[in-house]
matplotlib code that plots the C-alpha trace (Angstrom):
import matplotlib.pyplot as plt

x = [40.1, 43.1, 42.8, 44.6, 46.2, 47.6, 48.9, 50.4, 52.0, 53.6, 54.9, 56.2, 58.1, 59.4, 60.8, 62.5, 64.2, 65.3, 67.0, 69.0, 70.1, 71.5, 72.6, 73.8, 71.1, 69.2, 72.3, 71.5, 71.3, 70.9, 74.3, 73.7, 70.8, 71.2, 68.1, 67.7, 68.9, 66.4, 66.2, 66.1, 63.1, 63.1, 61.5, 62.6, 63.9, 67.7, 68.3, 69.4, 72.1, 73.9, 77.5, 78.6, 82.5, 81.8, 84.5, 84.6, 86.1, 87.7, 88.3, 91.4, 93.8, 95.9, 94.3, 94.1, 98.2, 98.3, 96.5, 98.8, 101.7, 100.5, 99.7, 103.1, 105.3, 102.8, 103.1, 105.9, 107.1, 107.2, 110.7, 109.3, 107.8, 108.4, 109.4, 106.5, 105.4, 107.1, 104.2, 105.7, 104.9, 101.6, 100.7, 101.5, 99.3, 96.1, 96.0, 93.2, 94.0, 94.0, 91.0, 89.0, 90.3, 90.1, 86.5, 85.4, 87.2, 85.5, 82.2, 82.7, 84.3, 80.9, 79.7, 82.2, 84.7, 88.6, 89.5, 87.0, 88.9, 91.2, 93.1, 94.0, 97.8, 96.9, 94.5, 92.1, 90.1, 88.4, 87.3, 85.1, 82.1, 78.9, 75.3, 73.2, 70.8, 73.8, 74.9, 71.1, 71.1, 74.7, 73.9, 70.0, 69.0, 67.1, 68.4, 66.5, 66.9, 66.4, 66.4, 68.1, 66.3, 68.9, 67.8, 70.8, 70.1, 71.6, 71.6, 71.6, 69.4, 68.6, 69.5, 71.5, 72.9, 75.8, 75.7, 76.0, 79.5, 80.7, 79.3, 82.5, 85.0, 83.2, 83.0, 81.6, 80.7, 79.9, 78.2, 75.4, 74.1, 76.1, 74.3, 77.6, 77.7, 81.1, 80.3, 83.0, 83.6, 83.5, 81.3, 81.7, 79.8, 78.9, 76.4, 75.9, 77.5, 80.2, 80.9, 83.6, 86.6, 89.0, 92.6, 95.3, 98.6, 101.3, 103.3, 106.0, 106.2, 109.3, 108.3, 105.2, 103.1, 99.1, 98.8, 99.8, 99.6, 95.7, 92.2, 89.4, 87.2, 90.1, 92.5, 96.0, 98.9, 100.6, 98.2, 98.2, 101.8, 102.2, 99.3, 100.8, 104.2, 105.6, 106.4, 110.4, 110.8, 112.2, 112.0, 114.8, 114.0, 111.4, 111.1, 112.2, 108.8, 106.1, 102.2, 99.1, 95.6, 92.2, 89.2, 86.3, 83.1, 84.5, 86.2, 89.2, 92.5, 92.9, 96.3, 95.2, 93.6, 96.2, 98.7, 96.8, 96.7, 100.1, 100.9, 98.5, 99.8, 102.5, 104.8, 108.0, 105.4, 104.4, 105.7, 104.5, 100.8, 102.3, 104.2, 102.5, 101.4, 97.7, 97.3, 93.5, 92.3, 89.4, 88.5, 89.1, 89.3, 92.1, 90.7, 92.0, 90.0, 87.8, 84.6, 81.3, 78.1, 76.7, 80.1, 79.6, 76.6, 77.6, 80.4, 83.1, 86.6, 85.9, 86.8, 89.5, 90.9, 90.8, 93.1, 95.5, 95.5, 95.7, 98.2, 101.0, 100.4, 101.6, 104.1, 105.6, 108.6, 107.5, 105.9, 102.3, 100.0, 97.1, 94.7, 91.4, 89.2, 86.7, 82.7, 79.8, 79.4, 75.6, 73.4, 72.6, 69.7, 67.4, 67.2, 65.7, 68.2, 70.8, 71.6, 74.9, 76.2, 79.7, 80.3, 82.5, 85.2, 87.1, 87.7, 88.9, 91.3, 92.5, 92.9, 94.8, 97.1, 98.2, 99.4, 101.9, 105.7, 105.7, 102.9, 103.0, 103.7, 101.0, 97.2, 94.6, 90.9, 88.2, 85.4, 83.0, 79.6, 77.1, 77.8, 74.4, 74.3, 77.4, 76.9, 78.9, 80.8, 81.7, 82.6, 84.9, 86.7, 87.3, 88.7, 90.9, 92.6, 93.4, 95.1, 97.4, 98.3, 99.2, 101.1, 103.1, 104.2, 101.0, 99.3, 95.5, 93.5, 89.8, 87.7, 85.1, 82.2, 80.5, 76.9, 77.7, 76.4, 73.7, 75.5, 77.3, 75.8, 73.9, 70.4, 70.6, 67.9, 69.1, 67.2, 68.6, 67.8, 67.5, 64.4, 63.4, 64.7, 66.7, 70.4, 73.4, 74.9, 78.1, 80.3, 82.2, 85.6, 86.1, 84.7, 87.2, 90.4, 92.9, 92.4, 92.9, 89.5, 90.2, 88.1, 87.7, 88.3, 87.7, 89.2, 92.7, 93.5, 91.9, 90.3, 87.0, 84.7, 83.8, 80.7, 79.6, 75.9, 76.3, 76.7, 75.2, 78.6, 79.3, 82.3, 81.7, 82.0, 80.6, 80.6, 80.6, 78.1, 80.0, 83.3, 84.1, 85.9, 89.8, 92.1, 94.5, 91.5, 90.0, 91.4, 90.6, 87.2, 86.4, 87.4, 85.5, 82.4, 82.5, 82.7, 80.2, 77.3, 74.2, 72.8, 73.0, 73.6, 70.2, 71.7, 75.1, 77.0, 78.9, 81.5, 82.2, 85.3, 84.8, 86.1, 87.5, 90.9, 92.5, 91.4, 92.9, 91.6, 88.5, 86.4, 86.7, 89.9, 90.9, 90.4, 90.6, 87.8, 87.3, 89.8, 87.9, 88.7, 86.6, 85.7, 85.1, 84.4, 84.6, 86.8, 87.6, 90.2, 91.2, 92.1, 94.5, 96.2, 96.6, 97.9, 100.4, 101.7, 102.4, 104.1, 106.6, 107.1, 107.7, 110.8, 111.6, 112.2, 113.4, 115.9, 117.9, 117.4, 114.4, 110.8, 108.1, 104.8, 102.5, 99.6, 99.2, 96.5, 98.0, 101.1, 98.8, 96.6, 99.5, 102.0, 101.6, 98.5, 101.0, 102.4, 98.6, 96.6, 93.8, 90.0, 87.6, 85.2, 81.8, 80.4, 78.9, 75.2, 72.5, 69.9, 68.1, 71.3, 70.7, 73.5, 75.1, 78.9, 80.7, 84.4, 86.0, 89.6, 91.6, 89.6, 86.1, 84.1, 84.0, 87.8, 89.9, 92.9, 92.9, 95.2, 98.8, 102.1, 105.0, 107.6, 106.0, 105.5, 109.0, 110.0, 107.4, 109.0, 113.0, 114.1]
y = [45.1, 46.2, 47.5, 51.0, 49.3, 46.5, 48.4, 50.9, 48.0, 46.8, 50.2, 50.7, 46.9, 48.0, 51.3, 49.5, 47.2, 50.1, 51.5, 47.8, 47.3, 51.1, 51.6, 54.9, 56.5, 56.2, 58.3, 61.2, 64.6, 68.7, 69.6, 72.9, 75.3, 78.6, 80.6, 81.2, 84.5, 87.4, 87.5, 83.7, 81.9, 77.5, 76.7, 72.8, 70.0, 69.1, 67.5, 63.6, 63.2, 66.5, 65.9, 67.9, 68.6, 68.3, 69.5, 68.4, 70.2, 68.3, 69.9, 71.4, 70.0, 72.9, 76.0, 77.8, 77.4, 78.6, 82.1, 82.8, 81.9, 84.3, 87.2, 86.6, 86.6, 89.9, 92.3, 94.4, 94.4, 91.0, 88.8, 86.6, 89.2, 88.8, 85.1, 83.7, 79.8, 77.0, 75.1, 72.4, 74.0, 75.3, 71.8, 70.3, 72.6, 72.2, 68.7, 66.8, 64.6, 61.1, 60.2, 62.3, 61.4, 57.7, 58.7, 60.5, 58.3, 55.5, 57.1, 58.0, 55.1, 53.3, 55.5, 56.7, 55.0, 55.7, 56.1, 58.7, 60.7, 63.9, 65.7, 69.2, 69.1, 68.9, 66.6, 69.2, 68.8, 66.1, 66.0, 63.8, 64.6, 62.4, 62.9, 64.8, 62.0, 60.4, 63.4, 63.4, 60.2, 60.6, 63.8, 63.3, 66.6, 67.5, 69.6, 72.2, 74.6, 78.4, 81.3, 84.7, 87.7, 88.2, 84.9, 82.9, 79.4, 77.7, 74.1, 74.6, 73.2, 74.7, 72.0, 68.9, 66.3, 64.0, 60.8, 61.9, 60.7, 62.9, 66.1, 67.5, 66.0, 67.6, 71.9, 72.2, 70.7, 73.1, 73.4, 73.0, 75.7, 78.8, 81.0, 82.9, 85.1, 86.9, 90.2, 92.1, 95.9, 97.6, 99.9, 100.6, 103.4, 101.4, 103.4, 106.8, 110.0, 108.9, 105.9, 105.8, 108.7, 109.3, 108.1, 111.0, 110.0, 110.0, 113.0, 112.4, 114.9, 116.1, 116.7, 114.9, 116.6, 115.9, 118.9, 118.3, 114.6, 114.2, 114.5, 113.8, 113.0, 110.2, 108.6, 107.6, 105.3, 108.2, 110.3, 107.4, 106.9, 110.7, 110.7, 108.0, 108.7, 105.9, 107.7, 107.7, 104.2, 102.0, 98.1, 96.6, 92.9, 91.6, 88.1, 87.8, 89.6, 88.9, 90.4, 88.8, 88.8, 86.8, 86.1, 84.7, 84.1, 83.8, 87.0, 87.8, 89.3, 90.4, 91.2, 93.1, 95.2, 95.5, 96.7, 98.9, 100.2, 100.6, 101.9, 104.8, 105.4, 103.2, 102.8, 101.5, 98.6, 97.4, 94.4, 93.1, 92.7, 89.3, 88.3, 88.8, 84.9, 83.5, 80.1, 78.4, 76.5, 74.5, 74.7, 78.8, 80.3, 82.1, 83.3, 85.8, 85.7, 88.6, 89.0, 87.4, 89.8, 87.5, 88.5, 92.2, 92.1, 91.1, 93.2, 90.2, 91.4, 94.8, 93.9, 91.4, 94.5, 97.3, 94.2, 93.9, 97.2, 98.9, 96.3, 96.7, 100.6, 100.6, 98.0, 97.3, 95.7, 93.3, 90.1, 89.7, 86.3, 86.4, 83.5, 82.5, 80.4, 78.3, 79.1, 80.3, 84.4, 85.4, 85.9, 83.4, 81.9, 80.1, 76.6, 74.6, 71.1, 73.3, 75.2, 75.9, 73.4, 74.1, 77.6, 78.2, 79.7, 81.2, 77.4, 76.2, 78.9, 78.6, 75.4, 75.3, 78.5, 76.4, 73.8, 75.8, 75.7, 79.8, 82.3, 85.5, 88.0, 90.7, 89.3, 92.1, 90.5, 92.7, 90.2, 90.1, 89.1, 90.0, 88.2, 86.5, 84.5, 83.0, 80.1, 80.9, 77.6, 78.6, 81.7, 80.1, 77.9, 80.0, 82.6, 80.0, 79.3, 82.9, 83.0, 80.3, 82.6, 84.8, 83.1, 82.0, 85.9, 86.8, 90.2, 89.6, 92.6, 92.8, 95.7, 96.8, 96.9, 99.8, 99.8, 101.8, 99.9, 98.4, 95.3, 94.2, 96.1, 99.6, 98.9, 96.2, 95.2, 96.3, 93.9, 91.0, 87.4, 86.4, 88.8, 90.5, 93.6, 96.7, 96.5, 97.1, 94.0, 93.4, 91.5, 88.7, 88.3, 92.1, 90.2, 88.2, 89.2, 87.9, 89.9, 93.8, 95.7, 98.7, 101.6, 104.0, 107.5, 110.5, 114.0, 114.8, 117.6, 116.5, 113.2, 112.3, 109.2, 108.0, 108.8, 108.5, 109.6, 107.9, 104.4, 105.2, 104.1, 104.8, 103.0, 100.3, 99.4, 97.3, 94.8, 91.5, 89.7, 86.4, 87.2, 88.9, 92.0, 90.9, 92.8, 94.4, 96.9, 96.9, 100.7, 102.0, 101.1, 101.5, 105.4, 105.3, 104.0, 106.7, 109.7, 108.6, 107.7, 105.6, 107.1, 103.7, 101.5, 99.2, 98.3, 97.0, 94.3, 96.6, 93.8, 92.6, 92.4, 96.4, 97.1, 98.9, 98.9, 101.3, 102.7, 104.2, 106.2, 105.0, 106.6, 107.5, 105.1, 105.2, 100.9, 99.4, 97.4, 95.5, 98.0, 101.1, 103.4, 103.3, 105.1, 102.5, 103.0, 100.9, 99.4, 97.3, 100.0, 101.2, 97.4, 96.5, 100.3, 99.3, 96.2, 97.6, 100.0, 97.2, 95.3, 98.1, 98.1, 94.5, 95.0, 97.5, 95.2, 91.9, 94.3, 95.4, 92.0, 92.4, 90.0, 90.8, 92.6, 89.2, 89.9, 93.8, 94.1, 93.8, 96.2, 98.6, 98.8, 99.4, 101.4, 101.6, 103.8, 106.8, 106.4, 107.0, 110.5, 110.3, 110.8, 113.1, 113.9, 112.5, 109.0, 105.7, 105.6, 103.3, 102.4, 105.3, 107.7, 107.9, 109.2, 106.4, 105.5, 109.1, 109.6, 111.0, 111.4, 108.8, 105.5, 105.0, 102.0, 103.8, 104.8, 102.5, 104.7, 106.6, 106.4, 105.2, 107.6, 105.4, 107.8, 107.5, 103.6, 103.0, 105.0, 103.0, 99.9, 101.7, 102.3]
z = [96.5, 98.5, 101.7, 102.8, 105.8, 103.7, 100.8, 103.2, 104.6, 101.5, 100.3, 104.0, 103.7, 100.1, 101.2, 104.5, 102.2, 100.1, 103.0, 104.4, 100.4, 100.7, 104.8, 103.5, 102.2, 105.5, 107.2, 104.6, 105.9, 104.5, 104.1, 102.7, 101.5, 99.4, 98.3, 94.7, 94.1, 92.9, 89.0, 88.8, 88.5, 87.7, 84.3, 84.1, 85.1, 84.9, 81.7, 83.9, 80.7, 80.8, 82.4, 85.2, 87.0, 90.1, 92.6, 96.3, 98.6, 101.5, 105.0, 104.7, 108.2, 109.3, 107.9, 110.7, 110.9, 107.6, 108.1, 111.6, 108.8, 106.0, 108.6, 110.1, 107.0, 105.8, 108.9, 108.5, 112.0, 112.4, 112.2, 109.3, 107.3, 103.9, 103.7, 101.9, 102.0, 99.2, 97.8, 99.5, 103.1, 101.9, 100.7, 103.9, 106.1, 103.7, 102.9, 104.7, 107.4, 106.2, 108.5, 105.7, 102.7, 103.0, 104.2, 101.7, 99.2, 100.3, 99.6, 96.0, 95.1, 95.9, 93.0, 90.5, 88.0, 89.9, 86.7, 86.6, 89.7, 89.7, 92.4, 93.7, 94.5, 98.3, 97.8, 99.3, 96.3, 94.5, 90.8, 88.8, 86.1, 86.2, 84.7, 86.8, 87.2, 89.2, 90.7, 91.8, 93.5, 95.2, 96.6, 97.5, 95.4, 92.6, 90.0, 87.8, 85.0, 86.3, 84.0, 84.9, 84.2, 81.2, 79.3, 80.3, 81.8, 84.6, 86.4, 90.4, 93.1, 96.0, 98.7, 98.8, 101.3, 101.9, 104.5, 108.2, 109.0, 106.0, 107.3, 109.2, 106.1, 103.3, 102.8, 100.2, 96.3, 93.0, 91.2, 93.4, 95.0, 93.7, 91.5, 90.0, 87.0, 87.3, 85.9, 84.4, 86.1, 83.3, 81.5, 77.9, 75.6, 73.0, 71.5, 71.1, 72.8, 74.3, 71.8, 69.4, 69.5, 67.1, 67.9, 68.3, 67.2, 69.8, 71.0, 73.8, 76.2, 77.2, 80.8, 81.6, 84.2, 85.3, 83.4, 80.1, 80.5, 81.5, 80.2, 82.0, 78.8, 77.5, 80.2, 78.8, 79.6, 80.0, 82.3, 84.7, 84.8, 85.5, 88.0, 90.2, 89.6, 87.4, 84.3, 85.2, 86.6, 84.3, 85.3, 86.1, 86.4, 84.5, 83.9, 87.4, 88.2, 86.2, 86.0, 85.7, 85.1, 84.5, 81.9, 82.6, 80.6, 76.9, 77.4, 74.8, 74.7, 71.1, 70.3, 67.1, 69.4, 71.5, 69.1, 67.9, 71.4, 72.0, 68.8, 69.9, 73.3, 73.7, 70.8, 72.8, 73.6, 70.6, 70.2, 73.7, 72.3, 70.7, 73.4, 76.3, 77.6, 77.3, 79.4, 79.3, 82.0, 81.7, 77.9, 78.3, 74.4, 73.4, 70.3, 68.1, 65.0, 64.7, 66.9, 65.7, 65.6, 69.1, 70.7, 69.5, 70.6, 74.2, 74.3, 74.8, 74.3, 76.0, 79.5, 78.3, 76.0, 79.0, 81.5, 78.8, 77.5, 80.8, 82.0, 79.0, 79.4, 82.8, 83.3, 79.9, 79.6, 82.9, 81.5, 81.2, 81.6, 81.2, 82.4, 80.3, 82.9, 80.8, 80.7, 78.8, 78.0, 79.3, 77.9, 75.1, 74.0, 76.7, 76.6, 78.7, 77.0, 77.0, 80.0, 81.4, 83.8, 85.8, 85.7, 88.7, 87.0, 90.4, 91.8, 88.3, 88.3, 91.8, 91.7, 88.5, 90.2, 93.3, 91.5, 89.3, 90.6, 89.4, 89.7, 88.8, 91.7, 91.2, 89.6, 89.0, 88.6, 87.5, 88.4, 91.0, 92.5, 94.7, 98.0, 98.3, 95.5, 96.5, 99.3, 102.3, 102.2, 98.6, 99.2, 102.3, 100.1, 97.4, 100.4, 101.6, 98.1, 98.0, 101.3, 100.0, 97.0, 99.5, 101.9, 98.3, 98.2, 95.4, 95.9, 94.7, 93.3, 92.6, 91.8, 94.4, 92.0, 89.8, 91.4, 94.6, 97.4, 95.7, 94.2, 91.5, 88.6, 88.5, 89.0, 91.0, 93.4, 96.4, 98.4, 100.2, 99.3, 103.0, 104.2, 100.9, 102.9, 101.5, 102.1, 101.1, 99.0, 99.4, 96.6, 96.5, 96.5, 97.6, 100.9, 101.5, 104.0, 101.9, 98.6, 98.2, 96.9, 94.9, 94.3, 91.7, 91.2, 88.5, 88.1, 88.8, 91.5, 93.2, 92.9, 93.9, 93.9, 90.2, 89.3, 85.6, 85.1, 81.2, 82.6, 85.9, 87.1, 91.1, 92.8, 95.2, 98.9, 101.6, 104.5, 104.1, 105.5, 105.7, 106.7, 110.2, 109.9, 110.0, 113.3, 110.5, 109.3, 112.9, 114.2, 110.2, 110.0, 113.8, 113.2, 110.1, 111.8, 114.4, 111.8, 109.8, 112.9, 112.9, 109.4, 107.3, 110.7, 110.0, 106.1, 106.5, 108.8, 110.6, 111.9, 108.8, 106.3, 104.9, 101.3, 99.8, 101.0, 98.1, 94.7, 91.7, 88.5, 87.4, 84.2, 80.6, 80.2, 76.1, 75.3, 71.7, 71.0, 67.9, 65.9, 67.5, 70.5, 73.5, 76.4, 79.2, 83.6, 86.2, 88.8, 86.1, 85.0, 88.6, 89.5, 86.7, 87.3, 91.0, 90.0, 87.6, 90.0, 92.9, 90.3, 89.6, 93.2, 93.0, 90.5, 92.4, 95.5, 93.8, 92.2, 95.2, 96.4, 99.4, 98.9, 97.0, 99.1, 98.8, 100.9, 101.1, 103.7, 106.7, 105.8, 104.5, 107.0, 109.3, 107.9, 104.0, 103.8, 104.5, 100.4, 99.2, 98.9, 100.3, 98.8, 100.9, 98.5, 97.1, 98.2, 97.3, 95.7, 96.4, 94.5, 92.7, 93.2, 96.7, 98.8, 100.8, 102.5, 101.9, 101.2, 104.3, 106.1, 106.4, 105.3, 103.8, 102.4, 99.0, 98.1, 101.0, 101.6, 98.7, 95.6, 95.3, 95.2, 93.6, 94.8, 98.5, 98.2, 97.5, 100.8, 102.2, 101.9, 102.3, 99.0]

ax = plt.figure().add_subplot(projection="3d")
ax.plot(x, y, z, "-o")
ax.set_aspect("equal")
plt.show()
């Protein structure tokens, strides 16, 4: 029989051997933990043959160059404002030094095919797809399946490492630790009061007023182009200024519907629901047949209709993309051998973005998540592409979320995944600096913070909790702070990024939806109204020959913030409709500066 003390010394020989055949391993470290976000609990483990994209993102050599760039060429008093970044020069600042490429190359070569190996444009980014039984064993982690309160599945782990020496080259690899699920902003009657309406044929008016023009129970194209002052502008150079917009999770753009649409409150329009551009990255469908009953069923094509909708409403004849980012539609039915994979649609779609020669000028996203699922390295990264759209001259909308301060959704949990404490959850991207957060609104004179007690719909705003509060909002929310005292001080990161940063019109919007009207909410509808109006402005500029806006933030902060009206009335709900960040003068963290004046913009910016 075998002794403990020689067996013990055996196992300890074998595992020292281990480690001299794989010098390596024995440098391994944590790179990164995230906690699994509430509503997800681990039911298996990772299927070792399922295939997964891994993207690697290398530290990036001159970043910090290219945010003093962006702010400079975005403040309007200084010399370079206005004279955005080539790709070229952006490239340049954001490509790794070669010290950490050929380092980081040198590892993954050890362990997957070259052949095997893309790259971002920079060659910030690394791509390559392995079985997670080899992701496993390059990244010293263990992957499981964990199921979301929903019924969707998901592969994450909770931890993983790289070799020491790697630890200041590498910022971050997904899927790993991000817990995304992208929600669409919108909130659609689907059943019952408030469901289906009858479509009213169209009838110009002569002279278009808020008046005549608007009804609170079904928002028009042509209420929202009288409302922010648009109605009159005709574009004058589109093609040379284009509009754009995103899909994620299976979500559609039906042109049928679309038509329909237009025909209804558009008719000039028409013939812009089949030429308006769709572009999949990553697999994304561009389907047009009609919707299955599972897609019914989820509602897919709603939030896809409102963006495109919304969009050709407000700034037909100007050119439309829209951008279909590959991934699978919660929920579906669990399954432990066959759970989602690599679902990290907003680094697919950035990266696909930064490589393109053209980009449209003005993107509207009606996406978000709560902050805390998102891994702060993630979230940085993704933060970090964004600034390079905007140093490129690319004004970036998201919506500011529809569950008040309590998250991403109505409902939410409210409680934070790094004490189990209540607080208010703030959403990612609104958090980042580099993007514009809109609000939401409802009534007309005047306008107030949306609130729909239907879809429990409240508009959103926050703090981030990973990003420091930027200088260009600094005086804004300091003044803000001060007017609304100590009364929510122990639930929020008071020096953090604050969003919103503007809003726009936000409930019972008129949508198409598999042949019949809708009444939808959200900031999904204020976000692509926004957008639409910025883009006029765009034409507006590129027409009597001046630079697009790019990066809005820092003018708006300073001097545009005088073209919107601003919102003094009602305020942000936590959880269980309690009272939390109140609309006040000047700006709040629940309507931003208010709502935009197109007459007063183009002032704004001398025209």
């Amino acid at each position: 029989m075998r002794s403990p003390a020689l067996f013990g010394a055996v196992c300890l020989g074998l595992f020292s051997g281990l480690l001299a055949a794989n010098p390596l391993k024995s440098r391994y470290a944590v790179k990164e933990t995230h906690t699994v976000p509430q509503g997800y609990r681990r039911v298996a483990d990772a299927p070792g043959h399922r295939l997964i994209r891994l993207q690697v993102g290398l530290k990036q050599n001159q970043f910090d160059e290219l945010e003093r760039r962006l702010y400079e060429v975005s403040d309007p008093d200084h010399d370079y404002y206005g004279q955005h970044l080539s790709i070229d020069e952006i490239n340049e600042l954001v490509k790794p030094s070669d010290d950490t490429f050929s380092l980081v190359q040198e590892w993954l070569l050890q362990h997957v095919d070259p052949r095997n190996i893309g790259y971002s444009t920079a060659k910030d980014f690394i791509f390559f797809t392995l079985p997670i039984a080899e992701v496993e064993r390059l990244l010293d982690t263990k992957y499981s399946v964990y199921q979301h309160d929903d019924g969707s599945t998901l592969v994450r782990t909770p931890a993983w490492s790289l070799p020491l020496h790697l630890h200041d080259h590498i910022t971050a690899i997904q899927p790993t630790t991000s817990f995304l699920r992208t929600v669409p902003q919108s909130k659609t009657f689907l059943n019952g009061a408030g469901g289906s309406l009858s479509p009213q044929p169209y009838q110009p008016i002569d002279n278009p007023t808020v008046g005549n023009a608007c009804n609170t129970s079904a928002v028009t194209p042509l209420c929202l182009r009288t409302l922010y002052e648009t109605v009159d502008y005709v574009p004058k150079v589109p093609g040379k200024n284009v509009l754009g917009f995103t899909n994620y999770l299976g979500e559609v753009n039906l042109r049928s519907d679309a038509e329909q649409y237009l025909q209804t409150y558009r008719p000039d329009a028409v013939s812009a629901a089949y030429t308006f551009s769709q572009i999949s990255v990553d697999g994304g469908t561009l389907q047009q047949t009609p919707l299955n009953t599972s897609e019914l069923q989820a509602g897919i094509g709603i939030e896809g209709g409102l963006d495109v909708q919304t969009l050709l409403g407000l700034g037909y004849p100007t050119p439309l993309v829209a951008y279909s980012t590959g991934g699978t539609p919660p929920p579906f039915t669990p399954d432990a051998d066959d759970p989602t994979v690599d679902n990290e649609p907003y680094l697919e779609w950035l990266n696909y973005m930064l490589g393109q020669p053209f980009v449209p000028q003005v993107i509207s996203n009606s996406y978000e998540d709560n902050e805390q699922t998102v891994p702060e390295s993630y979230a940085k990264v993704v933060c970090s592409q964004f600034a390079q759209l905007g140093a490129r001259g690319v004004s970036i909308f998201f919506g500011s979320g529809d569950g008040g301060t309590g998250g991403v959704q109505p409902g939410g949990s409210c409680l934070s995944n790094v004490n189990n404490k209540t607080e208010f959850i703030p959403l990612f991207p609104s958090s980042c600096p580099f993007v514009t957060s809109v609000g939401a609104t409802v009534n007309f004179n005047p306008e107030v913070v949306a609130f729909d007690p239907h879809n429990n719909f409240t508009s959103g705003g926050g703090f981030s909790n990973y990003f420091p509060q930027p200088s260009y909002q600094a005086e804004a929310v300091a003044g803000y702070l001060k007017t609304i005292g100590n009364e929510f001080s122990s639930l929020y990161n008071k020096s953090g990024r604050a969003y919103p940063d503007i809003a726009a019109y936000g409930v019972n919007y008129t949508v198409i939806w598999n042949g019949t009207l809708r009444r939808t909410d959200g900031t999904s509808a204020s976000t692509p109204t926004a957008a639409a109006v910025f883009s006029l402005l765009n034409d507006a500029l590129l027409a009597a020959g001046k630079p697009v806006m790019g990066f809005l933030n820092p003018w708006l902060y300073k001097k545009g913030h005088q073209a919107f009206t601003d919102v003094t009335s009602g305020e942000a709900l936590f959880c269980d409709n309690v009272k939390a960040f109140p609309a006040v003068k000047g700006w709040d963290a629940v309507t931003g500066f208010g709502t935009p004046r197109f007459e007063k913009l183009l002032k704004a910016v001398g025209l």
